[in-house]
C-alpha positions, 0 to 999 in steps of 0.5 A: 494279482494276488490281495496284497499286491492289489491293495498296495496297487490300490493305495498307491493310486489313492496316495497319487490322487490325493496328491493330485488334489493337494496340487490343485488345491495348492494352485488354485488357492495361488490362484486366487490370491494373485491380485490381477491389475485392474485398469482405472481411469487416468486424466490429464488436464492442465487449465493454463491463463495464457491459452484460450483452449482446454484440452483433456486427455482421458484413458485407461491405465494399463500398469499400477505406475502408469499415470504420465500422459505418453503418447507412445503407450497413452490407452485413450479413450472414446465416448467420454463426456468430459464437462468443465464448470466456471461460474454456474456455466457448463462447457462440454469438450469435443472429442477430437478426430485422429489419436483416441483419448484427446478432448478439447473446448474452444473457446474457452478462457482460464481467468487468474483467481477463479475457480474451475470443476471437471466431470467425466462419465466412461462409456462404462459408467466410470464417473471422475471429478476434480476441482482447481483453483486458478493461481492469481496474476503475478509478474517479474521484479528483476531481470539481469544478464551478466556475460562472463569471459572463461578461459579454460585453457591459455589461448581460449577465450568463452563467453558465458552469459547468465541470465536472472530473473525474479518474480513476484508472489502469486496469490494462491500459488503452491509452487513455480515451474520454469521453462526457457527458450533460447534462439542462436544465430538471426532469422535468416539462420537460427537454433531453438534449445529449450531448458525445462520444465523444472521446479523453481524453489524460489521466486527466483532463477538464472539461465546459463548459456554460452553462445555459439561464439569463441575466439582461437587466440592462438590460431590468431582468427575468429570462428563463425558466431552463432550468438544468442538471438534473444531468450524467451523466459516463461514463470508457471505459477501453479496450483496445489493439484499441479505441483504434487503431480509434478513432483510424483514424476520428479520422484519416479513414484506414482501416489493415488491419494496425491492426485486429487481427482475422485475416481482416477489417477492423473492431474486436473490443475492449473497455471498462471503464466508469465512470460518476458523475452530477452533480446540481444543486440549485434554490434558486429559479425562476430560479436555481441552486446550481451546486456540485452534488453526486455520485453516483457509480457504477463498473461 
């Protein structure tokens, strides 16, 4: 090979190492500032007055939104210590056999107006804490129901019944959420619909429901009923650190600092229930006494 076309060999083999580097220097810089997610302790507590058990979910995160207990991808965990405080009294939770991640203490009551603190230690030396206050007792002031006759178009008659409620104010409360159970039909043939949980914006609320009844006028005959049974209406009044994550999952975005838990993401908060069922009276086969009446119930 002559000089000159040795020294073009040689600097064309330089020029193709020096690239080679510049690539590499290039990725792994990439590299480098790529941030990699990290899991961190998720928790789901919810201390509720009408249950005398606290149950806990705690796990792993496995996506930066990833915050909402769900069963089909919750990445529990094992061996955590999990311990609830209430007045200078400590009760730890058991882990519970069957799905990872899920604890529970037994007995254990929720009392209106108290204040509760929970400590968890990982496996890994993860600490994570959290603090509620119970919102105090509070009850309904008002029910109602109202039955309305549409017809949507000649010859077809449909009830429409509305129930409403109001409530009064609970001492310490952040925010009301709603839920609703409605039974059609009688014991020997009966249908459960549930409405909620949603937020209440007022110490208020109506229910809209249209019994399994309705005439065909103009068939000249009654269809088989499947009026409504009774309604079972439940008030959460719940506390700071359950209302903002509510309102995270409402909104569809995940917010660490609005959690209120020191070293996860999640929720330890509490409710104050109240709760009242509805009944509704047959007078006939095919027809029904909407006015109904109550029984209420607060815990």
């Amino acid at each position: 090979m002559a000089n000159g076309e040795w020294r073009m060999a040689s600097r064309s083999s330089d020029l193709a190492l020096v690239m080679t580097c510049c690539v590499l220097l290039l990725v792994l810089g990439c590299d480098e500032g790529i941030e990699k997610y990290k899991p961190e302790p998720n928790v789901y507590c919810i201390l509720r007055s009408d249950r005398d058990t606290v149950s806990l979910m705690a796990g792993m995160t496995m996506s930066y939104s990833d915050s909402v207990p769900d069963s089909n991808k919750w990445n529990g965990t094992a061996g955590v210590v999990a311990k609830v405080q209430h007045q200078g009294a400590e009760v730890v939770l058991a882990e519970l056999p069957g799905p990872v991640g899920f604890y529970q203490a037994a007995p254990l009551t929720v009392m209106p107006g108290d204040s509760y603190s929970l400590s968890l230690e990982y496996p890994d030396g993860a600490t994570v804490r959290g603090r509620t206050t119970v919102p105090d007792t509070f009850s309904f002031s008002r029910l109602r129901v109202d039955t309305t006759f549409e017809v949507p178009w000649p010859g077809d008659t449909f009830a429409v019944v509305t129930l409403s409620a109001a409530w009064n104010v609970s001492r310490g409360a952040s925010g009301y959420v709603v839920l609703s159970d409605v039974w059609y039909g009688n014991s020997a043939e009966s249908v459960l619909v549930w409405y909620g949980p949603y937020p209440a914006s007022a110490r208020e609320d109506s229910l809209w429901m249209q019994p399994f009844s309705y005439e065909w006028d103009t068939l000249n005959q009654t269809m088989d009923s499947l009026p409504i049974n009774r309604v079972r209406v439940e008030i959460r009044a719940i506390d700071r650190n359950y209302r903002d994550y509510n309102e995270q999952q409402w909104g569809g975005q995940a917010d660490p600092d609005k959690m209120h838990l020191d070293g996860a993401v999640g929720v330890f908060g509490s409710a104050c229930i109240a709760e009242t069922t509805v009944r509704f009276r047959t007078t006939s086969a095919d027809r029904v006494n909407h006015r109904g009446h109550g029984e209420h119930r607060v815990r």
